[in-house]
C-alpha positions, 0 to 999 in steps of 0.5 A: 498479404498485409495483416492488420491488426486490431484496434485493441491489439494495435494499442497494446502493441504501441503501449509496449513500444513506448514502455519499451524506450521508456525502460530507465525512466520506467525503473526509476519511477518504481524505486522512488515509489517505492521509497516514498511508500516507505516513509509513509509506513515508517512514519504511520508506524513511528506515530502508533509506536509513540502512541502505544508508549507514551502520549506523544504520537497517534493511531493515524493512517497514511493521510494523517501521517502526510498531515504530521509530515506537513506540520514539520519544518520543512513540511511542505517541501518534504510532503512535496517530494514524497506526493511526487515519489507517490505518484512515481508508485502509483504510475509503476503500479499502473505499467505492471498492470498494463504492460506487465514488466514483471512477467505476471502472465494473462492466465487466472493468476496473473490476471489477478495480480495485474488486477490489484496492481492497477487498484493499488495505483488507484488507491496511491493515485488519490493519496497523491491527491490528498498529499497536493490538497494539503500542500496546497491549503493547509494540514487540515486539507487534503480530504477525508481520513482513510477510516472517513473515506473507507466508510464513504465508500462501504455506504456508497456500495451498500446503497445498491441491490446486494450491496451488503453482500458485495460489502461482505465479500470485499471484507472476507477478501482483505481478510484473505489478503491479510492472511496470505501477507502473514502467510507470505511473510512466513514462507514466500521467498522474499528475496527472490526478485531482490539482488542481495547477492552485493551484501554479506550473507549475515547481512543478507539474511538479516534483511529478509527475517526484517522484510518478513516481520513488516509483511507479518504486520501489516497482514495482522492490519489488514486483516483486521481492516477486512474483519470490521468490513464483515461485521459491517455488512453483517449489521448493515451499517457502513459506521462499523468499517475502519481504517487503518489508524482506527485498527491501529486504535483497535488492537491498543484496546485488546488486552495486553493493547499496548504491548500488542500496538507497539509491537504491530507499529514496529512491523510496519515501521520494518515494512516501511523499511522492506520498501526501502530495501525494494527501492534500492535492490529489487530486480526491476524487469523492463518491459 
């Protein structure tokens, strides 16, 4: 007796398959993503640690560091290639979703992992799209900044019944986010899915304490990011959210900012780096 399968579990089946003979192309995708992740960091914190010591960079987030990269000689065709290994990222992001390279599983835990997976794929998806507006027009293209978009979004979440709650709930769960990247910088072990075994053990462990500086900070950001969601739906107003360059602005503010902005800016500079190290030696499943 012949057993048909299912629409859904016939669909997943061919989704495999195809991943499958796609393997080398799969894995290609996510170092180039990877690596173009890196330079958005590198140059989002590169700016915040000029603006925290002198009055050459700016407090900006990705978009704004894309119009920077656009303004350089040469801008558009190094804002061409990295929309292209942005959009490499957000495909890979995408495949670990659905297809699961990774081996993250369907339990409770896994299924959340997936989940975020595809939300970051969303998330670079429409950076790519902003990159290919502003190579398209000019640097003033490319849409709204982060912090502009973000609050578009929170006001647009609020406008339904329970929205300030659903605010609320979004902004504790970055916070949440941001505690567990300060978490994982401390004590996940980072270099378990990198192959590091090719480098000198001192050369090695400098690595991983590098990689666990940039997860520290940009856990410090988003922790911040989800704090001012909170207060937003506290105070029922979506203007209150920021972005990533606006907490950047934030944490300059505090007493003792700038030392505390230059030393924030250098972390993400350092996870801009930890990208690169992941574009060069994470261990790659192929589904």
């Amino acid at each position: 007796m012949t057993h048909t399968l299912n629409p859904v579990d016939q669909l997943q089946s061919e989704i495999h398959r195809a991943a499958l003979h796609a393997g080398p192309a799969i894995t290609a995708l996510a170092r180039a993503g990877y690596a173009a992740k890196g330079v958005v960091y590198v140059l989002v914190g590169g700016l915040a640690f000029l603006a925290a010591v002198s009055s050459q960079g700016a407090t900006t987030g990705s978009r704004g560091a894309l119009r920077t990269l656009l303004q350089q000689p040469y801008g558009r065709v190094m804002l061409t290639l990295v929309a292209i290994g942005l959009a490499a990222y957000a495909l890979w992001c995408f495949v670990r979703a659905v297809v699961d390279p990774q081996r993250d599983g369907t339990d409770a835990k896994g299924i959340g992992k997936r989940a975020t997976q595809f939300c970051k794929g969303i998330v670079h998806a429409g950076l790519v799209a902003a990159a290919v507006g502003m190579i398209r027009g000019s640097a003033r293209a490319g849409g709204a900044d982060d912090g502009d978009s973000v609050r578009d979004w929170t006001a647009w979440l609020m406008a339904f019944p329970q929205g300030v709650w659903l605010v609320g709930i979004a902004g504790l769960a970055v916070v949440g986010y941001g505690a567990r990247q300060i978490y994982r910088a401390w004590c996940a072990d980072l270099d378990k899915r990198l192959t590091l075994d090719r480098m000198n053990p001192g050369a090695a462990r400098s690595t991983v304490w590098f990689s666990r500086f940039g997860v520290a900070a940009r856990g410090v950001v988003f922790g911040v990011i989800g704090l001012f969601l909170v207060v937003a739906a506290y105070r029922h107003n979506p203007r209150e959210v920021k972005g990533v360059g606006e907490a950047l602005g934030t944490l300059a503010r505090q007493p003792y900012g700038p030392f505390l902005l230059a030393a924030v800016s250098l972390g993400l500079v350092a996870y801009g780096g930890y990208q690169f190290i992941l574009a060069r030696y994470r261990r790659i499943e192929r589904p």
